[in-house]
Backbone bond lengths (Angstrom), bond angles and torsions (degrees), N, CA, C in turn:
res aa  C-N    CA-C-N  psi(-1)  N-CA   C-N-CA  omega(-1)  CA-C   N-CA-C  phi
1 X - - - 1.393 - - 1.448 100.39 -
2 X 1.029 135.04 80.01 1.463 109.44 178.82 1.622 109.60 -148.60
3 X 1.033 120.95 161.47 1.119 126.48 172.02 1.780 101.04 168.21
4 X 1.708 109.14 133.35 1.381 117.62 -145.94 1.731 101.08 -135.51
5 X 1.385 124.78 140.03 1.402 109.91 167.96 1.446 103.72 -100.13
6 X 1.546 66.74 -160.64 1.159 99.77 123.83 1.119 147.23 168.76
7 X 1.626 156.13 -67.77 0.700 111.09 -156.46 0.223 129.79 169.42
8 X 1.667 122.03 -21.44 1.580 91.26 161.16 0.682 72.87 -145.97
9 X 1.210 71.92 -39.89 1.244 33.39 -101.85 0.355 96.64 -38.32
10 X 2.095 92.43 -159.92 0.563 132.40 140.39 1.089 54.56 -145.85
11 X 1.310 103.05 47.45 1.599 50.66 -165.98 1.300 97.81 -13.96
12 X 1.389 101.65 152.51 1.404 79.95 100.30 1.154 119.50 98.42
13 X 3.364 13.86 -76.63 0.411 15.22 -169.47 1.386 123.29 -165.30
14 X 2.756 100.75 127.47 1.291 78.70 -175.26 1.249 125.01 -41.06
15 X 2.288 64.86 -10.77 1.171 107.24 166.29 1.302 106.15 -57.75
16 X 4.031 142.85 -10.49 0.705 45.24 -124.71 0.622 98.86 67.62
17 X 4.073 54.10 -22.78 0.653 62.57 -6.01 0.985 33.36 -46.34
18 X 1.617 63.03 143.40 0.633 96.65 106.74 1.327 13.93 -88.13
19 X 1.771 65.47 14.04 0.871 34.15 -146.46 0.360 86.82 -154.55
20 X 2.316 127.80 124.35 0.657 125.09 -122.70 0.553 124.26 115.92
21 X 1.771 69.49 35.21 0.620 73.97 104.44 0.429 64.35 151.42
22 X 2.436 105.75 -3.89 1.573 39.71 118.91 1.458 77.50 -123.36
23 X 2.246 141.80 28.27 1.718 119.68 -36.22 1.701 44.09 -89.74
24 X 3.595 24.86 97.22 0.971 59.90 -56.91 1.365 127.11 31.08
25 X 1.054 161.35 -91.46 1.099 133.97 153.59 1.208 142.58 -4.11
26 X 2.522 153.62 168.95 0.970 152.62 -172.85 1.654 131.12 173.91
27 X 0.968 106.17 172.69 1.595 109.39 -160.69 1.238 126.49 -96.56
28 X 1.160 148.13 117.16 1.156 123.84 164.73 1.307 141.15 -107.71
29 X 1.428 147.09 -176.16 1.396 119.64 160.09 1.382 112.86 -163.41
30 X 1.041 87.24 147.90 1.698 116.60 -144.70 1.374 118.85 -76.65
31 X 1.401 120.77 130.29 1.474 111.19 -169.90 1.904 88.05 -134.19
32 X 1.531 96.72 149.10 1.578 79.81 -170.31 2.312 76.73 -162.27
33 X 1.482 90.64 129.86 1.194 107.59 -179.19 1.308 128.40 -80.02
34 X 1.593 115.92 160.83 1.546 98.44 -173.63 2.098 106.25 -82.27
35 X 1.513 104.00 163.18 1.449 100.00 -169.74 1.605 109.63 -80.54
36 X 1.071 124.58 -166.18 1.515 127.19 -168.42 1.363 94.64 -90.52
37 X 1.385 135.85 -43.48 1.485 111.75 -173.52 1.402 93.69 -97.87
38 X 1.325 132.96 73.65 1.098 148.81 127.04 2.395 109.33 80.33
39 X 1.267 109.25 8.47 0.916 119.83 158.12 1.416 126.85 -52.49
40 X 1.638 120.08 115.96 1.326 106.41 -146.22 1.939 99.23 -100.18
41 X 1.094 107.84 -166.50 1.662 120.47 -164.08 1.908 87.73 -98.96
42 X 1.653 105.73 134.74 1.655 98.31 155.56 1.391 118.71 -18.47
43 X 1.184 111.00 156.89 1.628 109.70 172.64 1.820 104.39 -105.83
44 X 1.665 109.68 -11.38 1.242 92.44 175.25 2.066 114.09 -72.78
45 X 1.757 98.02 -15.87 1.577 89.31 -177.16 1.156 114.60 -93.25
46 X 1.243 127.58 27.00 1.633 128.98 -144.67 1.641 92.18 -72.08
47 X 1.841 109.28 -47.09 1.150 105.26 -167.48 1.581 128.38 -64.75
48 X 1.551 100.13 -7.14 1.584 109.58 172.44 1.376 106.97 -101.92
49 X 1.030 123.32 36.05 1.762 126.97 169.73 0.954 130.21 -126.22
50 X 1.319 107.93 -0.39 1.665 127.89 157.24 1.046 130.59 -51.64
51 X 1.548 104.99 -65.39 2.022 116.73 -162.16 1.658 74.84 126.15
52 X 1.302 114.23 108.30 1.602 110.21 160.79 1.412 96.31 -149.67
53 X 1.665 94.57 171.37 1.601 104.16 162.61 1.574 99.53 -105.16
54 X 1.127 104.57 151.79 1.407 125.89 174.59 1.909 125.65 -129.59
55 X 1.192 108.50 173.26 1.681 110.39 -162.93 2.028 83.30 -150.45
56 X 1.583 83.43 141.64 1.409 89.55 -171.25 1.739 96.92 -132.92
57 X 1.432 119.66 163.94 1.539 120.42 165.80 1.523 109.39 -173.00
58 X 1.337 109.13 123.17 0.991 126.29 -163.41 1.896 128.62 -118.75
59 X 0.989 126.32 149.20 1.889 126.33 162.08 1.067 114.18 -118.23
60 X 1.331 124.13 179.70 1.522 118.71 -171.66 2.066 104.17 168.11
61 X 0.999 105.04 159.45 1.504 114.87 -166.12 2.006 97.43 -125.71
62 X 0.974 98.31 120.90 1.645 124.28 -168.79 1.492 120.11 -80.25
63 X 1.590 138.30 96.65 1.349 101.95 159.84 1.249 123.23 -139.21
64 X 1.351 134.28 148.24 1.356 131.90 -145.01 1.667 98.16 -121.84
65 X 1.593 91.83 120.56 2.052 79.56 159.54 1.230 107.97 -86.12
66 X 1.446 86.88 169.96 1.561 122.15 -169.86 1.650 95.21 -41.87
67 X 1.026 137.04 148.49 1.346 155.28 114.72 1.393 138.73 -46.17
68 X 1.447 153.26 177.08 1.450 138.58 155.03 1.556 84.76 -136.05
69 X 1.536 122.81 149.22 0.767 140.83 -152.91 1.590 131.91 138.58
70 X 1.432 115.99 65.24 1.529 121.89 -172.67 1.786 88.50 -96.30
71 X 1.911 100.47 158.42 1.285 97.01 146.11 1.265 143.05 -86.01
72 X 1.230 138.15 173.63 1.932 132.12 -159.05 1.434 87.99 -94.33
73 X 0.947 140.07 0.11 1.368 141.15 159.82 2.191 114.58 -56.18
74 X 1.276 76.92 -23.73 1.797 102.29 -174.42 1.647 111.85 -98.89
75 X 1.785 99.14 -20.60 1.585 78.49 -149.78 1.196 144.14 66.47
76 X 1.412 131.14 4.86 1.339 120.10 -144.16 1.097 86.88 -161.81
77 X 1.508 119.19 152.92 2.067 140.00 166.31 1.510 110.17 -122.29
78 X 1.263 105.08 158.40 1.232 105.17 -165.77 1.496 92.67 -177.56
79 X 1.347 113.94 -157.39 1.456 121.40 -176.69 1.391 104.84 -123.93
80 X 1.544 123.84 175.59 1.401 132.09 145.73 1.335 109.96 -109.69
81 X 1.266 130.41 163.77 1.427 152.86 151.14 1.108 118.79 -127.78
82 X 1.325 104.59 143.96 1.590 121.09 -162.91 1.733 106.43 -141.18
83 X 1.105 110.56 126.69 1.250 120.14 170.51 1.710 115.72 -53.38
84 X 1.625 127.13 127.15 1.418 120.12 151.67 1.823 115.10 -1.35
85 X 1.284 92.00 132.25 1.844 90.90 166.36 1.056 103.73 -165.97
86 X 1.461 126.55 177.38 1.242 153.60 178.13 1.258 143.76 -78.33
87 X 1.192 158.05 153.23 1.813 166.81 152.75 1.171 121.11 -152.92
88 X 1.277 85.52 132.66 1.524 100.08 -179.09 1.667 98.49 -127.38
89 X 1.855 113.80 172.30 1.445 106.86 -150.61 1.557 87.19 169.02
90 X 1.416 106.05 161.60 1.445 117.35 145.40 1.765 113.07 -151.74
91 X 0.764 104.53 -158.27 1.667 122.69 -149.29 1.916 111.60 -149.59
92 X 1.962 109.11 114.20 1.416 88.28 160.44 1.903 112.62 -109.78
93 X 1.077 105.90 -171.99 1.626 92.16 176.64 1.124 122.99 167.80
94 X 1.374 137.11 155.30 1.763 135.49 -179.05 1.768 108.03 -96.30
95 X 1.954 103.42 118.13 1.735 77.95 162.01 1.321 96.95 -113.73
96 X 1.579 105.74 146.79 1.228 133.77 166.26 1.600 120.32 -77.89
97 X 1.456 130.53 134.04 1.519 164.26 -161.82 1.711 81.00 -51.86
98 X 1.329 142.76 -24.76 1.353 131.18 -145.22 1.470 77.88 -120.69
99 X 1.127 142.96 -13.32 1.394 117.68 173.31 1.432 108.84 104.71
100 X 1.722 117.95 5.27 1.620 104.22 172.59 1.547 97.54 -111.65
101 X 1.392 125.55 159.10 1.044 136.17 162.34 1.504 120.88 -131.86
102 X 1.012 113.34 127.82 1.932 127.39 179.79 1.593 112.83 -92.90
103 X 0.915 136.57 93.25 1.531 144.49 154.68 1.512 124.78 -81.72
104 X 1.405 117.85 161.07 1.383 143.85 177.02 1.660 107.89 -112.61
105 X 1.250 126.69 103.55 1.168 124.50 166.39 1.638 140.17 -89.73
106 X 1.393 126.96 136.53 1.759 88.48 176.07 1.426 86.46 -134.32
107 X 1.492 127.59 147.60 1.290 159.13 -156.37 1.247 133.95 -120.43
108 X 1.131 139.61 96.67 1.784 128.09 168.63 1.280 123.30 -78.16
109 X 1.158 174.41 13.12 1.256 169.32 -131.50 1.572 109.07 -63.72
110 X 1.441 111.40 150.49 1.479 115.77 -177.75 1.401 109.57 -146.34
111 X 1.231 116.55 157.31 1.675 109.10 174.18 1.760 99.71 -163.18
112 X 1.532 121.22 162.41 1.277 127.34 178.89 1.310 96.67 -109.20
113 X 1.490 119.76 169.78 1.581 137.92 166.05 0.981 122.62 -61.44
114 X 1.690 155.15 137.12 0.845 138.55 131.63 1.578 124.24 -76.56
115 X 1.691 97.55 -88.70 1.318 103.45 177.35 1.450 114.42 -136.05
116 X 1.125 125.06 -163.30 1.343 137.71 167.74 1.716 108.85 -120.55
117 X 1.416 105.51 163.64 1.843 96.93 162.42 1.661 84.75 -153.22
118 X 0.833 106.62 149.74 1.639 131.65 157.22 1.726 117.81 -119.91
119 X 1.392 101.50 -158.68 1.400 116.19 -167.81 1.375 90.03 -93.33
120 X 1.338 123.97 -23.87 1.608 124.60 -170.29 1.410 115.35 -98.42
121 X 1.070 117.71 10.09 1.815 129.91 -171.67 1.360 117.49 100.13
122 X 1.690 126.05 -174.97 1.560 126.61 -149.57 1.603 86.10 -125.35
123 X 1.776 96.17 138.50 1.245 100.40 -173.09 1.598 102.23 -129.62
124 X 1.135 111.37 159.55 1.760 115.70 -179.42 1.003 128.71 -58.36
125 X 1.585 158.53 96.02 1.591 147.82 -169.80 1.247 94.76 -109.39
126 X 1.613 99.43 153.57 1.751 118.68 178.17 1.186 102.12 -136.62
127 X 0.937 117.25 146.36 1.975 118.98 158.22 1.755 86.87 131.38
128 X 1.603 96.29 -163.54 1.589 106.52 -152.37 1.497 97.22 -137.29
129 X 1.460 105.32 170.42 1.882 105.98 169.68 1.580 95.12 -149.97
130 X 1.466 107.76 128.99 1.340 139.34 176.32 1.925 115.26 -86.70
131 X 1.410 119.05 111.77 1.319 102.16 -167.17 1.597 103.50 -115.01
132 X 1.146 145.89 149.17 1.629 137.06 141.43 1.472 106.58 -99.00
133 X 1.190 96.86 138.82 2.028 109.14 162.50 1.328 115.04 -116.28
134 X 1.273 134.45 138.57 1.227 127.57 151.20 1.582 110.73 -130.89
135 X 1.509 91.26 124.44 1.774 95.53 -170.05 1.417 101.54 -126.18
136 X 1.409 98.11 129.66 1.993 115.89 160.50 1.826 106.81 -72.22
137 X 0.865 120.14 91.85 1.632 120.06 163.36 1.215 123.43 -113.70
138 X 1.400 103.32 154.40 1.912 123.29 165.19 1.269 112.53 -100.06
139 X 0.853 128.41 156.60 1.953 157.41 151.30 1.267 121.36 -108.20
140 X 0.867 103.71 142.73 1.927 125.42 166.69 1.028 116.27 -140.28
141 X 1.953 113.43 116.39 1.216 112.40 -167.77 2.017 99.41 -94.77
142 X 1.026 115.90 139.42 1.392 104.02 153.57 1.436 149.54 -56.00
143 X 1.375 99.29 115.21 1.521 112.52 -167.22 1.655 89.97 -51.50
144 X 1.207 170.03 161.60 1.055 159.38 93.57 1.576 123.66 -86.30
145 X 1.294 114.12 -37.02 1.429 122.76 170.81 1.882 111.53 -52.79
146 X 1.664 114.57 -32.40 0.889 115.56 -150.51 1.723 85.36 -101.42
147 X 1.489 102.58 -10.58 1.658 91.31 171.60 1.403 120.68 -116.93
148 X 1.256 95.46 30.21 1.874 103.88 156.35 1.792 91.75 111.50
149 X 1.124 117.59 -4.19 1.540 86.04 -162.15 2.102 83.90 -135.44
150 X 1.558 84.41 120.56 1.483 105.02 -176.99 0.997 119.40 -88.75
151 X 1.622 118.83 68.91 2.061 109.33 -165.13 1.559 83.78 -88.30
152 X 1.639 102.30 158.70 1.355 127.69 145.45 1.199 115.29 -107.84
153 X 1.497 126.87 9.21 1.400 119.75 -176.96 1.777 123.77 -88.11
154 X 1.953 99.78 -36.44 1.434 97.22 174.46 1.750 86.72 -162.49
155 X 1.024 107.67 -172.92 1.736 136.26 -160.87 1.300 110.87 -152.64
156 X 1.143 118.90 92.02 1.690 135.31 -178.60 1.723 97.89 -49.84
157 X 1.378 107.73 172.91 1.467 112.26 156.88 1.474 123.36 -172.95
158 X 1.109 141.23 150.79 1.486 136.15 179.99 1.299 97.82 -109.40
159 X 1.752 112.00 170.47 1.188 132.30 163.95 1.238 127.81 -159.26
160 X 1.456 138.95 165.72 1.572 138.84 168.95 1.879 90.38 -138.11
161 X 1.639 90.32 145.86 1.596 111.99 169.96 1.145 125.76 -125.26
162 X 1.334 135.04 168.15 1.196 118.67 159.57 1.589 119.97 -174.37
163 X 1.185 132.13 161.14 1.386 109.63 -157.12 2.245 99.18 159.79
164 X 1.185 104.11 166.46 1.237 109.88 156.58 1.542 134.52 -68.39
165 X 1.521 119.54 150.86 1.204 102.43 166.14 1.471 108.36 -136.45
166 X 1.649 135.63 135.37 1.497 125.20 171.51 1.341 114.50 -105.24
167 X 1.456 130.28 121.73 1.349 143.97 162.41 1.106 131.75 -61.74
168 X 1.525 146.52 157.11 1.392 150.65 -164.94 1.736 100.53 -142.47
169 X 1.488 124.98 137.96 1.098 105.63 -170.37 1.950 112.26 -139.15
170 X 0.796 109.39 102.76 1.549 105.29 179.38 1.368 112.59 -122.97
171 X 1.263 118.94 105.79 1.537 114.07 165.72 1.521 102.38 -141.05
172 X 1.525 101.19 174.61 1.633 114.04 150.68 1.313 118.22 -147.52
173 X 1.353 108.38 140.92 1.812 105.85 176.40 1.645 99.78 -119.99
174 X 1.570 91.88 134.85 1.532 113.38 175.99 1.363 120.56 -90.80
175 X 1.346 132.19 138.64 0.874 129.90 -171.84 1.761 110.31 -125.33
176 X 1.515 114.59 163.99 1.978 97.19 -170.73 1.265 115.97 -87.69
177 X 1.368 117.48 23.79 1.507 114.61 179.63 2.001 91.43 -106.91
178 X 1.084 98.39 -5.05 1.806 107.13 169.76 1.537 99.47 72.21
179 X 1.065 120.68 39.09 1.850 139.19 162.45 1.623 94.77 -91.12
180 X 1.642 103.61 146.31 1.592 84.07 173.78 1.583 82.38 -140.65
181 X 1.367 123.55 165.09 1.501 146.40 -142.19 2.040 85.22 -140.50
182 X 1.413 121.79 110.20 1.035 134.59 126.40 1.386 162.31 -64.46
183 X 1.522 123.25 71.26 1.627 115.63 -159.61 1.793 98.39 -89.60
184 X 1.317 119.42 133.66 1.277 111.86 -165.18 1.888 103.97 -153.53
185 X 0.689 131.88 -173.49 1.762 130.91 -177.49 1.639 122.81 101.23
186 X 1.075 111.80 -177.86 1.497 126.42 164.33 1.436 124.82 -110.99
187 X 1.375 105.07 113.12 1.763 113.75 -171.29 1.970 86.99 -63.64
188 X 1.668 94.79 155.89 1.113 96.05 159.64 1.879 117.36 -97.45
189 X 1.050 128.95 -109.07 1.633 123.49 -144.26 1.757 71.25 -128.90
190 X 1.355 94.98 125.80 1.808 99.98 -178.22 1.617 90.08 -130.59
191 X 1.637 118.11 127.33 1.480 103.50 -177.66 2.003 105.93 -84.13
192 X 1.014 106.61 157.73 1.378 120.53 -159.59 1.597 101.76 -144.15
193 X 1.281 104.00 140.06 1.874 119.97 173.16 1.441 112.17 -136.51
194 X 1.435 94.54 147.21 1.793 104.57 155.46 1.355 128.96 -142.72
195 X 0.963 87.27 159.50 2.103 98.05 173.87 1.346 113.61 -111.82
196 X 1.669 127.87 130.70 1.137 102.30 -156.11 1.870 96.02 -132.11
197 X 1.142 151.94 141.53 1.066 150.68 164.65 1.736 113.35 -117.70
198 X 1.596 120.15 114.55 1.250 138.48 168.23 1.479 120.69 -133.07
199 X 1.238 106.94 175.69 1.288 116.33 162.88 1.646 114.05 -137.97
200 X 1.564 126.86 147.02 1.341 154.97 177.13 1.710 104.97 -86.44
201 X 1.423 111.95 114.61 1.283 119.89 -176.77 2.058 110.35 -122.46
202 X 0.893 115.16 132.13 1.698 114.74 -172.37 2.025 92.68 -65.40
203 X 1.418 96.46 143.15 1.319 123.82 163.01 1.679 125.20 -82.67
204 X 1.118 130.18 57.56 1.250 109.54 -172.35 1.797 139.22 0.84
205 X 1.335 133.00 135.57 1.300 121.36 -161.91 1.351 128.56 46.17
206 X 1.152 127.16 -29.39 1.517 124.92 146.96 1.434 149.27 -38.59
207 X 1.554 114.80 79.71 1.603 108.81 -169.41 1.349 109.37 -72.93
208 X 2.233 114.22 132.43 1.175 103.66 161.89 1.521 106.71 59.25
209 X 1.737 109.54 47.00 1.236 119.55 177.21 1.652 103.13 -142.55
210 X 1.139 134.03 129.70 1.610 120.47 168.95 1.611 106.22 -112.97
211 X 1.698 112.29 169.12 0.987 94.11 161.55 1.706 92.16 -125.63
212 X 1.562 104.79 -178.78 1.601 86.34 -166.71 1.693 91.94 -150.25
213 X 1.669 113.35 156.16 1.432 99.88 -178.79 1.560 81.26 -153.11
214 X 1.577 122.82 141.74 1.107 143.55 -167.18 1.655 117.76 -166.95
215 X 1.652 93.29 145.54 1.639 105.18 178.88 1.669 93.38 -94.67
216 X 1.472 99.10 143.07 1.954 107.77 155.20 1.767 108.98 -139.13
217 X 1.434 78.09 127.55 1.846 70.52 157.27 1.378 112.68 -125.30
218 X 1.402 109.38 137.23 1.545 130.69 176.66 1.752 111.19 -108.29
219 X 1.125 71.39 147.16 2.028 108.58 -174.88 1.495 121.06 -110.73
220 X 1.010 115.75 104.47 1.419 107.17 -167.00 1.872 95.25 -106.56
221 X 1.435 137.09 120.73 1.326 162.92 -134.85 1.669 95.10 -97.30
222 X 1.190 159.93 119.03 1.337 148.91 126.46 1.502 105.90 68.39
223 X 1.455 106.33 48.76 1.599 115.83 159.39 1.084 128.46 -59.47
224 X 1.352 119.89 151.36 1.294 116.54 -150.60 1.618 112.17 171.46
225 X 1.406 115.54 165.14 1.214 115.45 173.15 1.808 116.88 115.16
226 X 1.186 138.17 -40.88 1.143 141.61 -169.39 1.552 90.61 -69.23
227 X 1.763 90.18 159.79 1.563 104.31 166.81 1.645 90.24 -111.75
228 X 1.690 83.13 -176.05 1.945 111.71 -166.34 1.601 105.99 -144.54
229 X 1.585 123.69 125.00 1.392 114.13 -156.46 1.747 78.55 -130.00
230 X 1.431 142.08 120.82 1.131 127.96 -152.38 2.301 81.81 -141.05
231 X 1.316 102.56 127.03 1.675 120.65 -164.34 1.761 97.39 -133.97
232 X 1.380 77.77 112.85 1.477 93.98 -176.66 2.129 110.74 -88.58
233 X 0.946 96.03 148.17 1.602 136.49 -170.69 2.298 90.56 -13.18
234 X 1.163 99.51 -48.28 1.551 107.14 176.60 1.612 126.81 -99.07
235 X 1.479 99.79 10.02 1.508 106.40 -172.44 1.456 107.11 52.91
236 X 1.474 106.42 23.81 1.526 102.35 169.04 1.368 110.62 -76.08
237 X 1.221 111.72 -54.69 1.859 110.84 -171.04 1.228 105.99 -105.53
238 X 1.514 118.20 112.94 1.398 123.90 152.93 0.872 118.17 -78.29
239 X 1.972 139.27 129.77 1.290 134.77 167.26 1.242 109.08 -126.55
240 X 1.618 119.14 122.97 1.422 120.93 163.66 1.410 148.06 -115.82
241 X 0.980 137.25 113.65 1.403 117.11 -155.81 2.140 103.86 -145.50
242 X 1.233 108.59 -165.43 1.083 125.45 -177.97 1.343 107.87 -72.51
243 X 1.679 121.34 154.76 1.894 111.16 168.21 1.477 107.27 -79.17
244 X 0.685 166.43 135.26 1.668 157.77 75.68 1.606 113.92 65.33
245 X 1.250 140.80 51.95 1.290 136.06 -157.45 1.494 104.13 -24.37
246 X 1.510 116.15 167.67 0.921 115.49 -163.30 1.945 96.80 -139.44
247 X 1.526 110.17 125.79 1.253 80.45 -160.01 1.900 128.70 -88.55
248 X 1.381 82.01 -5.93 1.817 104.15 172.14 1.605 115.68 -167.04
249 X 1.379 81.97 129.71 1.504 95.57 -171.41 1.841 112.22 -113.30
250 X 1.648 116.51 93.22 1.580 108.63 175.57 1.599 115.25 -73.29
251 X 1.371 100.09 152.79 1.493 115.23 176.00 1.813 105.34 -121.16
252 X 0.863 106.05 165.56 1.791 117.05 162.29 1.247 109.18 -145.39
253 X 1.678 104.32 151.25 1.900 105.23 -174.06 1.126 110.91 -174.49
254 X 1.544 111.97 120.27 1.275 146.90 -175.07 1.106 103.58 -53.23
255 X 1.147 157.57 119.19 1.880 135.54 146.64 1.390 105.80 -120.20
256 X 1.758 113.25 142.04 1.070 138.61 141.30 1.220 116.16 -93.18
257 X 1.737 115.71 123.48 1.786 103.54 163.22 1.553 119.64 -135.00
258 X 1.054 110.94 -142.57 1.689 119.18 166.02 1.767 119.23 -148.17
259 X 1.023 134.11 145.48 1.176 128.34 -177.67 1.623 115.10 -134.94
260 X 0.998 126.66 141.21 1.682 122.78 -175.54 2.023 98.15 -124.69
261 X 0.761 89.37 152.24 1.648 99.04 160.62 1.651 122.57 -147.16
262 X 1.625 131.25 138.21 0.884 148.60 -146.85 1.244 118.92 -110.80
């Protein structure tokens, strides 16, 4: 049964992971120019309106829909469920005077078992899934000053990511004939994306510091790879085989972070 993000991040965060998955998830930070009739940029982003390098770090809360993806060991498809989880991550990167910034992210994402469901009813899973992300992303902060509207309060921003992600896999699902179904292994390099929408808010006393809070959702492409070791009720029949690729796997992910630039 398996199939794993993550998460974030990017966080985060690709920021995550970060994320991303959970970033998976990641961070960004915001550079946003002054407008043509001379309307100037927040003063909390001033320091991302330069051309700087920046350092990002991020958290974030993980959640993955269901998947389809049993192993042929089963015969059978169905979904996984996974309990809410976590990534954490950070981010380094250049923002540019025009308001885009390009980062490198790297990501942990985590999540526990819930259940399974099939065509035959919902059965109990235990165990955990271990994610890494590493995502190349851009940002675009919104010019807003330059489009009439002079907040000092926050600085919107978009993004796209993209990058590998490797999985860790331990579970078991029980079933009432007291057979239990093992999906377990190491995914290899599954490519993974996100789209990310936040906004950059000033930190009090903090120079050339943001703080930043953003939705991402990540996509993980023709996942795949784990095996499935499935032990029936008397340890009479062992069956093992490959999982069932899976052909898309969504994530969603909360991130809170912080960003500095230099």
């Amino acid at each position: 049964m398996i199939s794993r993000i993550c998460l974030y991040a990017s966080i985060l965060a690709s920021g995550f992971f970060g994320a991303a998955t959970a970033r998976a998830q990641t961070i960004p930070h915001s550079a946003v120019s002054t407008s043509a009739v001379g309307s100037p940029a927040p003063s909390f982003m001033s320091g991302f309106s330069k051309g700087n390098f920046y350092l990002g770090a991020a958290g974030a809360a993980t959640f993955i829909s269901p998947p389809n993806g049993f192993a042929t060991a089963l015969n059978a498809r169905g979904a996984e469920h996974w309990h809410p989880g976590f990534a954490a991550g950070g981010v380094v990167g250049w923002a540019f005077s025009n308001g885009l910034m390009f980062g490198l992210a790297v990501v942990y994402a985590g999540n526990s078992a819930d259940k399974i469901t099939t065509g035959t009813g919902t059965f109990r899973q235990t165990g955990t899934q271990g994610t890494i992300a590493t995502l190349a992303e851009a940002y675009y902060a919104l010019p807003l000053p330059k489009l009439g509207i002079n907040t000092m309060a926050v600085v919107p921003y978009v993004g796209l990511g993209v990058g590998p992600t490797w999985s860790q896999v331990r579970t078991k699902v029980y079933f009432p004939d007291g057979s239990i179904n093992r999906p377990h292994g190491n995914s290899g390099a599954n490519f993974t994306y996100e789209v990310v929408g936040g906004m950059a808010f000033p930190i009090a006393g903090l120079k050339n510091t943001v703080g930043l809070i953003d939705y991402r959702y990540l996509g993980i492409v023709d996942a795949r790879n784990l095996q499935q070791t499935y032990v029936s009720a008397n340890d009479k029949d062992i069956i093992a085989g490959p999982v069932v690729p899976s052909n898309y796997i969504a994530g969603h992910v909360i991130a809170v972070g912080i960003s500095h630039s230099f």
